[in-house]
C-alpha positions in Angstrom: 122.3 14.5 324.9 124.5 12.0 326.4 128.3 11.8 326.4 130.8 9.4 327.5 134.4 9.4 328.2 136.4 6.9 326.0 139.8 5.7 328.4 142.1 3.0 326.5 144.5 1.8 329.0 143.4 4.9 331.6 144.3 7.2 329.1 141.1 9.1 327.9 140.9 8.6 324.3 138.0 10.5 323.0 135.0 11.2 323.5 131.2 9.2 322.3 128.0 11.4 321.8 124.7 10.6 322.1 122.9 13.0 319.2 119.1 13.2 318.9 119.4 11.4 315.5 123.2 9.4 315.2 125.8 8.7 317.6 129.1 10.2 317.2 132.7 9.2 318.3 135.9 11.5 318.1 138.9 10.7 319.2 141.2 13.6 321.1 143.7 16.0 319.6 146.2 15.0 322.1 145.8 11.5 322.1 145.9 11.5 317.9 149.1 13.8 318.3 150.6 11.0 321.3 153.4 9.2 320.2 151.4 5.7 319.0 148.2 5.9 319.9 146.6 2.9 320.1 143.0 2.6 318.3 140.4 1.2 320.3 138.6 -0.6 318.0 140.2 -2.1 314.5 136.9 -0.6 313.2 137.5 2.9 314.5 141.3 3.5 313.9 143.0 6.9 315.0 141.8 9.4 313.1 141.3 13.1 313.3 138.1 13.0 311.6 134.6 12.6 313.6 132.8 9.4 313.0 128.9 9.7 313.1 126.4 6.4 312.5 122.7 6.1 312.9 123.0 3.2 315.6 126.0 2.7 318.6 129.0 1.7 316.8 128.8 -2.0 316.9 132.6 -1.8 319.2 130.5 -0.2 321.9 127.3 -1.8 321.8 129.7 -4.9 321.8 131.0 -3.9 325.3 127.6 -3.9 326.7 126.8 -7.4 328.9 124.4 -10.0 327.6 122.1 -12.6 328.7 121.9 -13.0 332.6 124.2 -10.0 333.4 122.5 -8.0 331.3 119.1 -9.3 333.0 121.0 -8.4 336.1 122.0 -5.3 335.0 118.6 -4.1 333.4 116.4 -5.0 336.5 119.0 -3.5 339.2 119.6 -0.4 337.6 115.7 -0.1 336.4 117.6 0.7 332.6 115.7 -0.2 329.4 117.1 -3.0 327.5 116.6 -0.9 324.5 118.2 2.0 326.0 121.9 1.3 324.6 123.7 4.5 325.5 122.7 3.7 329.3 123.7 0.4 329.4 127.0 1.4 328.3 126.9 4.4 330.4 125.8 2.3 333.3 127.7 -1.2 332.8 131.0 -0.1 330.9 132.9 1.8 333.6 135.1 -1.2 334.4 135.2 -3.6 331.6 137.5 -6.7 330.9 140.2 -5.4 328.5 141.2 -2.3 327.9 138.4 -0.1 326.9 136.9 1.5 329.8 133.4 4.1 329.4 132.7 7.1 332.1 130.2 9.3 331.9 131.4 12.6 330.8 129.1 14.5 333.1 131.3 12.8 335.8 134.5 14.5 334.5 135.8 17.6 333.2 134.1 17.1 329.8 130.7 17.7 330.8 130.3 20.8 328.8 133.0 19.8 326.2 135.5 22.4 326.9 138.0 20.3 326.6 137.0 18.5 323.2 139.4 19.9 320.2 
């Protein structure tokens, strides 16, 4: 399934999976072990443990644009509106704040080697 690269501030964060039945969301060993991580959601604070729902956590699906952009978005990009995990993957890369999402087939992560 899908995965995407969680950066807070440029610094990846963790890591959000795409399962055939839940999403799931883990933040890094390293960046729990940092000196003050920062969570990126009040909703998901810093936490070893995995978190796992049946629907995108509502911070992410949160990040995804609405109305017009997402009309924009949806007919440029050919996505499906109900296709959540590709508009984030597709429309999250540079958001306003300071949550950024990259597909983790872009980077190093792609087969989760470097998930602890």
């Amino acid at each position: 399934m899908r995965k995407a690269l969680v950066r807070i501030f440029g610094v990846d964060a963790g890591l959000l999976e795409e399962k055939e039945d839940c999403y799931e969301f883990r933040y890094f060993q390293e960046y729990v072990e940092s000196k003050n991580p920062v969570p990126i959601s009040l909703l998901l604070p810093v936490r070893r443990e995995l978190y796992r729902d049946k629907v995108l956590f509502p911070f992410f699906d949160g990040l995804i644009p609405e109305g017009w952009l997402l009309d924009i978005a949806v007919d440029n990009w050919k996505l499906d509106i109900r296709d959540r995990m590709g508009l984030l993957l597709a429309c999250c890369r540079e958001c306003i704040g300071a949550v950024s999402i990259v597909d983790a087939t872009e980077s190093s992560l792609a087969n989760g080697d470097d998930v602890k």
